[in-house]
GUMAR-368780 format. One record per residue (C-alpha): residue number from 1; residue in three letters; x, y, z. Coordinates in Angstrom, 3 decimals, padded with zeros to 6 digits, m for minus. Layout:
<pts>
NUM; ALA; X; Y; Z
...
</pts>
This chain:
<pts>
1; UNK; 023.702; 008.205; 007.148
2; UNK; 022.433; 005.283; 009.601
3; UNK; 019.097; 003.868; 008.053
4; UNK; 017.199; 001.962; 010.592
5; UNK; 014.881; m000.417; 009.272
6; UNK; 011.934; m001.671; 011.026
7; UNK; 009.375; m004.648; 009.701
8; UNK; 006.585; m005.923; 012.042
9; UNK; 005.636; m009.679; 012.146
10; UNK; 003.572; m012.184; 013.249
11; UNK; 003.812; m015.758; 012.713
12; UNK; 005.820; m015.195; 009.202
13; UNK; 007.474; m018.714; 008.865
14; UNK; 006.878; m019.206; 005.526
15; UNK; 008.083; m015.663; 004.724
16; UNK; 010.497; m014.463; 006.712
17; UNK; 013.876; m016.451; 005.221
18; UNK; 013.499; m014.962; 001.574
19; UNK; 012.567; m011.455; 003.713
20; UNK; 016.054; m011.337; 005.516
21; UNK; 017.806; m012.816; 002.749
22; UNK; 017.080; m010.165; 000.409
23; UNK; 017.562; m007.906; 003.816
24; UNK; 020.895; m009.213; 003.409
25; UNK; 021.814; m008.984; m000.100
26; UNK; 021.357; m004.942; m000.082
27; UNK; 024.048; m003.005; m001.154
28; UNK; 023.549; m000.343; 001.018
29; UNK; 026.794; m000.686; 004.021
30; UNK; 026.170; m002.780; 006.468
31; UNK; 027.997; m000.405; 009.297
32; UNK; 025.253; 002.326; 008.311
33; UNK; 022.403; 000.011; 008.860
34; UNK; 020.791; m001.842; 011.363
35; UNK; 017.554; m003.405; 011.087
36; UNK; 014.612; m004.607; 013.733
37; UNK; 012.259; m007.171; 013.862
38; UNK; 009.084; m006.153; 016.161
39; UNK; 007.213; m009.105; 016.752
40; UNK; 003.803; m009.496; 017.690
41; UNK; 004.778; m012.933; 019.760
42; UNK; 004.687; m015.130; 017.293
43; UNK; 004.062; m019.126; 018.117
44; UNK; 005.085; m020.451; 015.212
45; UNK; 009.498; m020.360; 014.461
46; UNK; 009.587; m016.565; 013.268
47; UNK; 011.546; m015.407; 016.341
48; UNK; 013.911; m018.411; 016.605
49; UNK; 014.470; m017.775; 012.657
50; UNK; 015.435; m014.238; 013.751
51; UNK; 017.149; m014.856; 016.455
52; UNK; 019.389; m017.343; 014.264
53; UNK; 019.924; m014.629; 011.805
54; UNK; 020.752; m012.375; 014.527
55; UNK; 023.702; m014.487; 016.211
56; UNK; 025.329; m014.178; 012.761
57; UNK; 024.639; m010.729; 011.571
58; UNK; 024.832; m007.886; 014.327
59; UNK; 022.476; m005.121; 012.521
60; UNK; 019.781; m007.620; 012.581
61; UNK; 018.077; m007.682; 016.372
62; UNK; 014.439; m008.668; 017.581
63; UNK; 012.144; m006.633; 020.010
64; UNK; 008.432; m007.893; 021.286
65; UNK; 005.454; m006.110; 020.488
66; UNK; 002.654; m007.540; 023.155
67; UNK; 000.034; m005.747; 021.571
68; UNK; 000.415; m007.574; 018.392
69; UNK; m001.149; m004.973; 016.049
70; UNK; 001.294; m003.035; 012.800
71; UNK; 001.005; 000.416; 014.452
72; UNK; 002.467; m000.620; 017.993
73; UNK; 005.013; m002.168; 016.281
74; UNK; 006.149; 000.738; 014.020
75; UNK; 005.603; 002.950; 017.284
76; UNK; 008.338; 000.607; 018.987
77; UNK; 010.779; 000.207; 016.195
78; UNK; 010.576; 003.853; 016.189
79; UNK; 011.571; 004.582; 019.620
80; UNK; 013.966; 001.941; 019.654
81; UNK; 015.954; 002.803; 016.247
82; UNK; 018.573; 005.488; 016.039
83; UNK; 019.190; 006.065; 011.994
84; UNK; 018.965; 009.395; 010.851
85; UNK; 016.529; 007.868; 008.299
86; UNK; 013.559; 005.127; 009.246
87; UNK; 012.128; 002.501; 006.776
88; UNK; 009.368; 000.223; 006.837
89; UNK; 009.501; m002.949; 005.720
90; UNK; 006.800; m005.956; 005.473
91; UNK; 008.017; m009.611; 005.723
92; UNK; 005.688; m010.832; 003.106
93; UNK; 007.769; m008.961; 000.684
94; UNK; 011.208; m009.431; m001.177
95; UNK; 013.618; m006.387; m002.114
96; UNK; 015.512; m005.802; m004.798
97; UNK; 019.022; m005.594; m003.866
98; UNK; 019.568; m001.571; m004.538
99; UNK; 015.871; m001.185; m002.073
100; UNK; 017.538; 000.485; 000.217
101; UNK; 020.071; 002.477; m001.441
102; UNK; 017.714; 004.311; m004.462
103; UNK; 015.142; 005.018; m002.194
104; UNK; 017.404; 006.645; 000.855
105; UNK; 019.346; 009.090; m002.277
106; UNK; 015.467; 009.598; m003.435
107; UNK; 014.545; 010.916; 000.245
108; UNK; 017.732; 013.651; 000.032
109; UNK; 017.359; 014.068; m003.870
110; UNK; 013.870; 015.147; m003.827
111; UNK; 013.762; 016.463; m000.303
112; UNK; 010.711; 014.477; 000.356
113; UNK; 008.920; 013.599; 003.166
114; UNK; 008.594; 010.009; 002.034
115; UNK; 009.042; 007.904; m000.648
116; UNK; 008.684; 004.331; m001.514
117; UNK; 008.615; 002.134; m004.816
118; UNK; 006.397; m000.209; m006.829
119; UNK; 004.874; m003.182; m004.964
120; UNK; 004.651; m005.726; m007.788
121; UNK; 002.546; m009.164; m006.624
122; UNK; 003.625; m012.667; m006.911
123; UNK; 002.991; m015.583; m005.338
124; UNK; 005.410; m018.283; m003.175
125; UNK; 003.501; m021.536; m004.714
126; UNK; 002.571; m021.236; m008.622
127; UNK; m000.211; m023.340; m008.938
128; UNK; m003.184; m022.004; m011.584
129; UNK; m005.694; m020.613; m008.882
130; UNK; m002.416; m018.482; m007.170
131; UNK; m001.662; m017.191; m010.268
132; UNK; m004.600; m015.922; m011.206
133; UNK; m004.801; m014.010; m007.752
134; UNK; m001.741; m012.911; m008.328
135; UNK; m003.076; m011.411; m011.876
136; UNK; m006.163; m009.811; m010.248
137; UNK; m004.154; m008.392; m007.199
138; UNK; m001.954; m006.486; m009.937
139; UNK; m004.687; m005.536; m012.048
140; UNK; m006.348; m001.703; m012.025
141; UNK; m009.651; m004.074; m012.218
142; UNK; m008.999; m005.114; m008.723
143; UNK; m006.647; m002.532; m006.976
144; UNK; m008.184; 000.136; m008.452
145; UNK; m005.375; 003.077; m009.761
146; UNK; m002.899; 002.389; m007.164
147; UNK; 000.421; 003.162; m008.695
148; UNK; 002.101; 001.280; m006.564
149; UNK; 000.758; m001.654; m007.352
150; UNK; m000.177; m000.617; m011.485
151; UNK; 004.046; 000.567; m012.095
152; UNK; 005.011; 003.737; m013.163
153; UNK; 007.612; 004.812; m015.238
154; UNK; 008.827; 007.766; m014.044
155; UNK; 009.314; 010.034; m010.670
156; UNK; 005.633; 010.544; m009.223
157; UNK; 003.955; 012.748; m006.455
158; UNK; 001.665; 010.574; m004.859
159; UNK; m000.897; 010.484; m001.407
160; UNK; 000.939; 007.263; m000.386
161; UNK; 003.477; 004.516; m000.550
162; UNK; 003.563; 000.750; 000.133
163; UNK; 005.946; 000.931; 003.658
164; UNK; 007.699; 004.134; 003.552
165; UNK; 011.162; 005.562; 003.783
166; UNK; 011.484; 009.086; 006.096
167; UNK; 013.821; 011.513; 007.568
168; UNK; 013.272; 010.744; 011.279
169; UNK; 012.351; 014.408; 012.061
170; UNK; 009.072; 013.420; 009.908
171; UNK; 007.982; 011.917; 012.773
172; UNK; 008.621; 014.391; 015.401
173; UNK; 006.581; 017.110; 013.026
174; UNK; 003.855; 014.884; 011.782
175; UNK; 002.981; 012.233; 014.689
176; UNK; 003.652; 009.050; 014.964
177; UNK; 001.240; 006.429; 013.903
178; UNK; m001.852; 005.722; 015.127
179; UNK; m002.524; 002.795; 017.347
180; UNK; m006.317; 002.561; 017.025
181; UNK; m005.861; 001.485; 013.553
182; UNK; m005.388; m002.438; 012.552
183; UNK; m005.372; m001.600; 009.110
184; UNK; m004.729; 001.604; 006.806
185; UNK; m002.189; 002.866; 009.435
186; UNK; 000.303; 003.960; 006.550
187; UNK; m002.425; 005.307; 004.545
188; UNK; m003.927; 007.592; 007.233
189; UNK; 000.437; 008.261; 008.432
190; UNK; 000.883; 009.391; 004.648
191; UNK; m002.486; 011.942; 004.338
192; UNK; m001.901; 013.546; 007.742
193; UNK; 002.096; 014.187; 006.326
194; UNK; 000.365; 015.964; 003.108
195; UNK; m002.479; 017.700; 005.370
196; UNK; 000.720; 019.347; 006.579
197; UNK; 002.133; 020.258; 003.332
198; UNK; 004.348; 017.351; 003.229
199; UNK; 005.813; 015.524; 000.120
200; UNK; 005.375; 012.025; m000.786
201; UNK; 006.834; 010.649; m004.128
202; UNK; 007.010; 006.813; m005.704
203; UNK; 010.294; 006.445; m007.586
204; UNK; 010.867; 003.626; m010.614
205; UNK; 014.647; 003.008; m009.646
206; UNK; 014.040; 000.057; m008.014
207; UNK; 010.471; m002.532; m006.298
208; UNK; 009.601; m004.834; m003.976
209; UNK; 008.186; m008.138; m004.685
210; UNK; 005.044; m009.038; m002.456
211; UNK; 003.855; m012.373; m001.835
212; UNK; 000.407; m012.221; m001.602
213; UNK; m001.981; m014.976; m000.113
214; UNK; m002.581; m018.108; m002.493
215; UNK; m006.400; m019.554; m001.441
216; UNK; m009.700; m018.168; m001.733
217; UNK; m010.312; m018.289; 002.311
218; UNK; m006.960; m016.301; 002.499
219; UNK; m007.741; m013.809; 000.110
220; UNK; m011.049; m012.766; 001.355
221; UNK; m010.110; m012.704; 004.999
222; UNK; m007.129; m010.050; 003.815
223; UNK; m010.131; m007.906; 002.202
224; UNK; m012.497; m008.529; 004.665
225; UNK; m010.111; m006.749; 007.104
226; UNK; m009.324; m004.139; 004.784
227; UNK; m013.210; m003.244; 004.056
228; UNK; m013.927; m003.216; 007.606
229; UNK; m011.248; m000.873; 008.006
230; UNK; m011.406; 001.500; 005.689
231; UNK; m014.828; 002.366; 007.631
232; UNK; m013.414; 002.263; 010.691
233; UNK; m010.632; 004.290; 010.130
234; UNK; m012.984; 007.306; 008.490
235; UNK; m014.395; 006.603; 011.772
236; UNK; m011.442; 007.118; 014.440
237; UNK; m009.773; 010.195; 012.536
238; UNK; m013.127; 011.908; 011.829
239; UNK; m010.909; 012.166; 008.292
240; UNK; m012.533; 011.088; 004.823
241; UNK; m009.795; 012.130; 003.049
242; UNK; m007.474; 009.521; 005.078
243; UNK; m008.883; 007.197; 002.326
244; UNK; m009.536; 007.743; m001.406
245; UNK; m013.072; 006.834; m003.500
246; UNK; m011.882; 003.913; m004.845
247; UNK; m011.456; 002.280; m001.273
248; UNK; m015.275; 002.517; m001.085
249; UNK; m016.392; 001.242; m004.666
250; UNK; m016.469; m002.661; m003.260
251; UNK; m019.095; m001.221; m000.675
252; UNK; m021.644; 000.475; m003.070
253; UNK; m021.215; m002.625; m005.494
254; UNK; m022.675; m004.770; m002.288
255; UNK; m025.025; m002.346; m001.376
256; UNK; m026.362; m002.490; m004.851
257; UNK; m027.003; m006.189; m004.485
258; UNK; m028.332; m006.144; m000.894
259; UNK; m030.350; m003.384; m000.309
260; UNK; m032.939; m003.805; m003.501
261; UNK; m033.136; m007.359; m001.881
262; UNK; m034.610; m006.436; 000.998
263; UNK; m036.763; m003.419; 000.520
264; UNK; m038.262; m006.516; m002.016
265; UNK; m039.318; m008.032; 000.212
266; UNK; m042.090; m005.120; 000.698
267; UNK; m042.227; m004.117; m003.062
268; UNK; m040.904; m007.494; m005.073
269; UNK; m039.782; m005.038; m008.194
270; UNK; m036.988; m003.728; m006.512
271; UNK; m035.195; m007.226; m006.841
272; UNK; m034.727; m006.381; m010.455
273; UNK; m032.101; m003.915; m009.698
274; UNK; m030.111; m006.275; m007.808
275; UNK; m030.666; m008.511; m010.989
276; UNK; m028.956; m005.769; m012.550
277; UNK; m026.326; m004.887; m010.815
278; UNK; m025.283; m008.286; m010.846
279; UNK; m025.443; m009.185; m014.201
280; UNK; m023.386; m005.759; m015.130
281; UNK; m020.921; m006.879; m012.931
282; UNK; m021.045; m010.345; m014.472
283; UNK; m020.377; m009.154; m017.615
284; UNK; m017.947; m006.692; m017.090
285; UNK; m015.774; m008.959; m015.314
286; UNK; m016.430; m012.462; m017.130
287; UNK; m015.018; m010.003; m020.327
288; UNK; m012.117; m008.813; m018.475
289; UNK; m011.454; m012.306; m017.449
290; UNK; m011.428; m013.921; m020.595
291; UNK; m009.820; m011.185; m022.061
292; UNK; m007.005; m011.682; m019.347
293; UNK; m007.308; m015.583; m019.779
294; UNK; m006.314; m015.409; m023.267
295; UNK; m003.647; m012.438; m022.993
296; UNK; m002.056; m014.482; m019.916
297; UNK; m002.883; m017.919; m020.502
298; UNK; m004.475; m018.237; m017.144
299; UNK; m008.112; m019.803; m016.138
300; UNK; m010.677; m018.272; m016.699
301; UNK; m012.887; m019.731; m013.779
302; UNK; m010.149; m018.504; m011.422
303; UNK; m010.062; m015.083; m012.706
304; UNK; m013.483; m014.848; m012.777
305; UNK; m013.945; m016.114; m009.207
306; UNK; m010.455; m014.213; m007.977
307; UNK; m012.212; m010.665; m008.806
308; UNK; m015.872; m011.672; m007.327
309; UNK; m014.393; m013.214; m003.653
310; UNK; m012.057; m010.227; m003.931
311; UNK; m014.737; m007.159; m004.262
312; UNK; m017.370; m009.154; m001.999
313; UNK; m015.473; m009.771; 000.591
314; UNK; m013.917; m006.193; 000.504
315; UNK; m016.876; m004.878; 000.672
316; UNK; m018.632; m007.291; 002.920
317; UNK; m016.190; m006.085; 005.461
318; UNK; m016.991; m002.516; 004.830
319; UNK; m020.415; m003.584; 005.059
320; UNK; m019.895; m004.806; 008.731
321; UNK; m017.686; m001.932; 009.376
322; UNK; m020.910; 000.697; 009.083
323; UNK; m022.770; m001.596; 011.402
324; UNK; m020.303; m001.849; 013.920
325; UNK; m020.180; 002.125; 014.025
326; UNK; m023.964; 002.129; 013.801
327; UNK; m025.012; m000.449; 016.558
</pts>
């Protein structure tokens, strides 16, 4: 069967080498494969990297996407594939070299509407702050229970994947995805496929290696996003369930620190619960770092601060979110 891959990207020059060659090194055949680059005109040497790759390989090929954004892209890639079976990929990410081949026999062998793998986190440069981002961006602490990220160990049914792997005809029955949304497109994609009795499962055969932002300023402008858009996407699909609890813990943490601030300023008691909430959350967190410093040998400072910029800023942008609906 042809398996058409598409990966949206956008300025990925420090990425997209170690994407393609791991592209490459699949052992899925190369005569059933073809794979597309949608690019959200890039300006740094992304496309001429791809086009490079493209001169020497002939399933590799490069298409624009003017309106920059993940869904447009997907929506392109789409229309422009012709496998019998359509993947997602993400050119921060690395792939083991049986990616493509477990998780196409998983699609048939569990007659699924999608399925994808674990997402385990690394970073490019190892220096002791990226490590320790790397530790709380694996960590249930910080991601919450998202198998994907946490491993499994066996076959599960789940309400979404990292990237995805369908039968093309899931697309034709379920929509294709939604170009309002700058974030949580595969999320929303995945619970609109089960609101239509559709099956999603994560498989252990086989992962993909992510390579997740190394600096504080990085980190929370990622999360920042993602709060922000977890509201908005609630918003735009009139759909709570597009998004799970946990998505919204980061928000009620920050609420719990803002709002007793300012109603203090009419009734100054009130502060104390934003005392409170912040020294739980101190606690909580300065144990689990330490108790991750000395389990991985990693700083505890880093952790510490890693988990703090992480929820904040998370939440922060969910924060903003609500306003921007509100006002």
């Amino acid at each position: 069967m042809t398996l058409s891959i598409i990966c949206p990207i956008y300025n990925e020059e420090k990425y997209i080498v170690n994407c393609i060659e791991s592209i490459i090194g699949q052992d899925y055949s190369k005569d059933d494969l073809e794979v597309i680059f949608v690019d959200g005109m890039s300006t740094d040497r992304t496309r001429e990297i791809v086009v490079e790759y493209s001169t020497c390989y002939s399933f590799i090929r490069l298409i624009d996407n003017p309106e920059r954004i993940v869904p447009y892209a997907m929506n392109y890639g789409i229309k422009a594939s012709r496998g019998d079976i359509v993947m997602r990929l993400d050119a921060h990410a690395i792939y083991e070299k049986n990616y493509f081949s477990s998780l196409v026999y998983r699609l048939k062998d569990l007659k699924a509407d999608n399925v994808g793998s674990v997402c385990k986190t690394d970073v490019l440069n190892k220096t002791p702050k990226s490590l320790t981002i790397r530790e709380v961006l694996s960590n249930k602490w910080g991601v919450g229970n998202s198998t994907f990220r946490t491993g499994i160990t066996d076959v599960q049914e789940v309400d979404t994947v990292p990237f995805g792997c369908w039968r093309r005809e899931v697309f034709d029955k379920y929509g294709l995805y939604d170009s309002r949304l700058v974030r949580n497109q595969d999320i929303e994609l995945n619970k609109r496929i089960l609101r239509g009795g559709g099956r999603i499962f994560i498989v252990p055969d086989t992962f993909c290696t992510y390579l997740a932002r190394e600096t504080y300023k990085d980190l929370a402008k990622n999360n920042f996003q993602n709060g922000k858009w977890n509201i908005l996407t609630v918003y735009y699909t009139k759909q709570f369930s597009s998004l799970s609890v946990r998505h919204f813990v980061p928000l009620l943490f920050l609420l719990s620190l803002v709002v007793p601030l300012l109603v203090s300023l009419v009734w100054k008691p009130f502060i104390w619960i934003s005392v409170c909430s912040l020294v739980a959350y101190a606690l909580l967190f300065g144990f689990i770092s330490m108790k991750l410093a000395l389990s991985e040998k990693l700083n505890f400072f880093y952790l510490f601060a890693s988990f703090f910029v992480l929820h904040v800023s998370y939440g922060w942008g969910a924060f903003v979110g609500l306003l921007k609906i509100i006002f």
